[in-house]
N, C-alpha and C positions, 0 to 999 in steps of 0.2 A: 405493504412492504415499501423501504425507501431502498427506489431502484434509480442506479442512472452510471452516466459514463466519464472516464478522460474528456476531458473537451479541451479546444485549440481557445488560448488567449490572443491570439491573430488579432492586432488593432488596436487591442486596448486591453487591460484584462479585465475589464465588466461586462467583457462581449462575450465571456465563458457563459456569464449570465442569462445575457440572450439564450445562447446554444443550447442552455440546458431547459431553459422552456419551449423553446421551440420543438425540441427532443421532450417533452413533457415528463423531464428527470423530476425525481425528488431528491436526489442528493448527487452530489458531481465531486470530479478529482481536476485539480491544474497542476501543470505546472506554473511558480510563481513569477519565474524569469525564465531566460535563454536556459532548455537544461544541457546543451551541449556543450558548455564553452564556460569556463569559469568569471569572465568578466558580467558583470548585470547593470543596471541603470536603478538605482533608488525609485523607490516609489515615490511619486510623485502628490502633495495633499489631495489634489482635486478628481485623480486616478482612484484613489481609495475611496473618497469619500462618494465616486459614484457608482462604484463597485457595492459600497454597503447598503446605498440606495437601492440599487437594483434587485439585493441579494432578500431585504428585507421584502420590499415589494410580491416578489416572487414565492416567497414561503419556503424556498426550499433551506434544506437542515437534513443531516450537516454537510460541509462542505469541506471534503481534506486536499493537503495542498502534498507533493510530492517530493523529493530531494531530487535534485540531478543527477546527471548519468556517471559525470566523472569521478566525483566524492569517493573515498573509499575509508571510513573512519575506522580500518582494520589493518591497515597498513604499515609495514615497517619501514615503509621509505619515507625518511622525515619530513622532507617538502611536500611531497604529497598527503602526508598525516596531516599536515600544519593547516594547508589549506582545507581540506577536508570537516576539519573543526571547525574553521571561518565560517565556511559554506554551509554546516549546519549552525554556527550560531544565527547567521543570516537569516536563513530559512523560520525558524522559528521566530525571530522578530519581525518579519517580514506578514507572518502567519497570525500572529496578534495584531498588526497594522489593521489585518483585512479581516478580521474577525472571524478567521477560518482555524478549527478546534482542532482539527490533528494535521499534523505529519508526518506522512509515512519514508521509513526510511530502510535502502537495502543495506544487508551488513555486510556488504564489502568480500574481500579477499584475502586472511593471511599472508598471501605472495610467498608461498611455500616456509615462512618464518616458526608455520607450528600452531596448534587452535591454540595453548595458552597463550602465544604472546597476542594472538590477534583477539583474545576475550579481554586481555590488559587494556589492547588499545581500541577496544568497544569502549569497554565502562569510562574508560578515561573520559575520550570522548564526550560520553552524553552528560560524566558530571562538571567537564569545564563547559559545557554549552549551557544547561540547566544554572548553573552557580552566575552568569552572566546574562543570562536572558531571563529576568525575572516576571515572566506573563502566565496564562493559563493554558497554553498551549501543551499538548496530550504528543509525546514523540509515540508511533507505532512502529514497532521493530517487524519488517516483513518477513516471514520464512523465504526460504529458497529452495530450489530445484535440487542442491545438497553436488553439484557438482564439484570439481575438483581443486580445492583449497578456498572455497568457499564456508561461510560463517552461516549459522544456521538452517541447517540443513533438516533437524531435527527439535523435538519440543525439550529437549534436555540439552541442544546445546543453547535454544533460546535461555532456558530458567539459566543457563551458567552467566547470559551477557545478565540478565536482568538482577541478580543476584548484587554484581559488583555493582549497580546501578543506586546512590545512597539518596537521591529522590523518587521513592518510591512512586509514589501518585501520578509524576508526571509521565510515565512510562506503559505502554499497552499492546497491544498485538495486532498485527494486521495478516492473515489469512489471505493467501493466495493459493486458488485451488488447482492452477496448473502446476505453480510450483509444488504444492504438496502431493498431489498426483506422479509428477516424476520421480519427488522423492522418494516413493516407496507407500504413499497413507492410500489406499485405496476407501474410493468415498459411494458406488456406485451402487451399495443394495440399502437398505436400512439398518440394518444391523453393524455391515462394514462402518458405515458413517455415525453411528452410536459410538463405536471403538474407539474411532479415530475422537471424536468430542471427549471420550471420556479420558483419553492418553494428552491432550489440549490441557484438559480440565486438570489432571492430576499433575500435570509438569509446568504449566505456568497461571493456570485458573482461568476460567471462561470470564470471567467479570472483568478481565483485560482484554477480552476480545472485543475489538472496538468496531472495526473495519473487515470485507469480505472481499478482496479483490476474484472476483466471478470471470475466472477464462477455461476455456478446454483448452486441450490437452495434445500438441501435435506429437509430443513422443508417448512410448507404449509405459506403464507401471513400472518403476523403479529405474526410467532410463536416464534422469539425470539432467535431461535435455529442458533448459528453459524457453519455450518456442509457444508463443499461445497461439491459438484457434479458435474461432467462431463456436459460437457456443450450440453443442450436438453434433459438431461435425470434425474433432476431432476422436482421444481414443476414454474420455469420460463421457460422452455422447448423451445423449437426448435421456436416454434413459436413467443415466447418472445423474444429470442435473434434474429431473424429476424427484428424485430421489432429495437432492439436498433442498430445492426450493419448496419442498414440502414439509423437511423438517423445521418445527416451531422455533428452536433455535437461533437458528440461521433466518431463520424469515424475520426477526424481531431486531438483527445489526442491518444495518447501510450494506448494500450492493453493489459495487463498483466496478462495470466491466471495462478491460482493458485490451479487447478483442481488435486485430486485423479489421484495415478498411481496406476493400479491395473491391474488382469486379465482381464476387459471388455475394456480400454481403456490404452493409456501413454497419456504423455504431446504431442509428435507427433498428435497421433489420436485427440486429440482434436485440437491442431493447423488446423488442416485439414478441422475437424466440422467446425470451427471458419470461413475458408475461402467458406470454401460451402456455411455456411448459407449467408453470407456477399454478395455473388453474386448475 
């Protein structure tokens, strides 16, 4: 399996690289710059070029890089819309600097405006970033928890962004299984998690499922709650994720946990969970 984690660019960001072997990842998530704050500093040649050093060195593949926190390219507040598009067009060119093949991006919020206006200003979005950034970089649209005036919450309101989306190719899925968990896809027996692939499969197709962001679960089935948890110890639990780390599917995309560092666990200890249960 290609298992690994978020890791801090702290320093520099070829020191993710580090991080990620030292964590004996096979594949890692960054973020590319500051993701709290809309100001960034240009990559720099020598930054990159010892990033790709290190990344080749290391073996690890693939490596997807994240959007920031503030972006909302769903939004009907113009300023906020405006930068939002920058910040993904950024991202993505930033993501071809570094030789890193997808990024994942969340869909944002309506802001009570309505899902059609906010599915207008998805696709807008991804095809003024796409029409301007001409690289091979793979945009992954993340589900969500399906909370309230939130954008993909479901695999039919995914296929409606990806629909308006007129570069096809460069567009894919990114699977997070706390967010799908809260939103109602129960994944916990074998059969459950057949369902939910095959409701994937029918509404946007498995051959765009790129990426598995891998978190439990701190709210209960259908509660909406975006909160992730150590893996097994929230309410998809140990036994759940046996479940999905066993299916062949899922064991064949990149792993990406995005788990709590705290006093009961790190990112390590759950790499660890991750391969226990897997066995």
């Amino acid at each position: 399996m290609k298992v690994g984690a978020h890791l801090s660019i702290a320093g520099s960001i070829d020191r993710a690289v580090d991080r990620g072997v030292e964590r004996k990842c096979t594949t890692f998530q960054i973020f590319t710059r500051n993701p709290r704050g809309w100001r960034f500093k240009p990559l720099e040649k020598t930054t990159v070029e010892e990033f790709m050093a290190k990344l080749k060195a290391s073996k690890i593949d693939p490596v997807v890089s994240h959007m920031p926190y503030l972006p909302n390219l769903a939004s009907s507040d113009n300023e906020i819309y405006r930068k939002s598009v920058e910040a993904l067009i950024t991202e993505l060119d930033r993501a071809g600097m570094l030789g890193i093949r997808f990024v994942v991006t969340h869909l944002g919020s309506h802001m009570g405006a309505g899902m059609k206006t906010g599915l207008k200003q998805m696709a807008h979005a991804c095809n003024s970033a796409f029409s301007t950034v001409q690289n091979d970089v793979q945009l992954l649209l993340e589900n969500t928890a399906g909370s309230r005036n939130s954008m993909g919450g479901t695999f039919e309101n995914m296929r409606s962004i990806i629909d308006g989306i007129e570069q096809q190719n460069r567009v894919g899925v990114c699977f997070d299984t706390c967010h799908g968990f809260a939103a109602g896809y129960d994944m916990r027996t074998p059969d459950k998690l057949d369902a939910v692939l095959e409701q994937l499969d029918a509404m946007v197709g498995l051959d765009r499922l790129k990426v598995v962001h891998l978190n439990d679960s701190k709210g209960k089935l259908g509660s909406h709650l975006d909160r992730h948890e150590h893996i097994g110890l929230g309410h998809i639990g140990e036994r759940g994720f046996r479940v999905i780390l066993h299916n062949r599917l899922i064991r064949a995309i990149p792993l990406i946990l995005e788990t709590p560092i705290d006093s009961r666990r790190s990112d390590i200890g759950n790499l660890r969970k991750v391969h226990q249960l897997a066995k």
